[in-house]
C-alpha positions in Angstrom: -5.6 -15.1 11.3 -4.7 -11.6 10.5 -7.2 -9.0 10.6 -8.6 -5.5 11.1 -11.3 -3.8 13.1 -12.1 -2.2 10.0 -12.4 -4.1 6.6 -9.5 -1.7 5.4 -7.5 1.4 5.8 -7.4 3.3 2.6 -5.6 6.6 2.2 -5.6 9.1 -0.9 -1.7 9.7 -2.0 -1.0 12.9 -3.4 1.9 15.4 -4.6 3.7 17.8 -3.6 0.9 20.5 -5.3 -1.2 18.4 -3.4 -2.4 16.4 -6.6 -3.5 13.5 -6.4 -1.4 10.7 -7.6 -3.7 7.5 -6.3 -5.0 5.3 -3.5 -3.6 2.9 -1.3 -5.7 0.4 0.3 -4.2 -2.1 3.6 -6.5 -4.8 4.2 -5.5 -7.9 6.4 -4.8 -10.0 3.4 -2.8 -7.6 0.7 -1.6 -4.4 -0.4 -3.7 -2.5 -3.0 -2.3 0.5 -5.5 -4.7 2.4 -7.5 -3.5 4.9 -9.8 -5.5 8.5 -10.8 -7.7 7.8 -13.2 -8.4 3.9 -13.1 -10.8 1.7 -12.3 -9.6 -1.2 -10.5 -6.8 -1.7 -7.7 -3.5 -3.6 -8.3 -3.3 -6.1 -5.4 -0.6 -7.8 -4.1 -0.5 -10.5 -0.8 0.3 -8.9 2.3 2.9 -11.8 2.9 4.6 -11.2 -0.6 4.7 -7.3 0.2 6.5 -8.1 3.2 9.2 -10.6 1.7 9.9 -7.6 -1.3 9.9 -4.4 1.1 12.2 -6.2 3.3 14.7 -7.6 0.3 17.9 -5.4 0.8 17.3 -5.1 -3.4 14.4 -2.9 -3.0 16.7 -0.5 -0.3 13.6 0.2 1.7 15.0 2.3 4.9 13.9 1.4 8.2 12.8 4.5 9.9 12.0 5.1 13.2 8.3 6.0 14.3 
């Protein structure tokens, strides 16, 4: 079982005038995108985020830490 010692990590994503654009939401289970100005979160499986990011189609980088 995956999981958090938190419910969720959620950050505020923002330009480069340092406006905000949306939030991102991590929870054990999916990915969640919320643009400015909505309601609700667009949610996607953690496992299915992991198969697209990692599809050479999408050219993610891998970057170093």
């Amino acid at each position: 079982m995956k999981k958090f010692r938190a419910s969720f990590v959620e950050e505020t994503v923002i330009d480069g005038d340092a406006g905000v654009i949306g939030r991102i939401r991590i929870k054990p289970s999916s990915v969640m995108w919320k643009p400015k100005g909505r309601g609700k979160f667009h949610s996607v499986s953690l496992d299915k985020f992991a198969r697209w990011i990692t599809d050479p189609d999408t050219e993610a980088k891998k970057v170093m830490k």
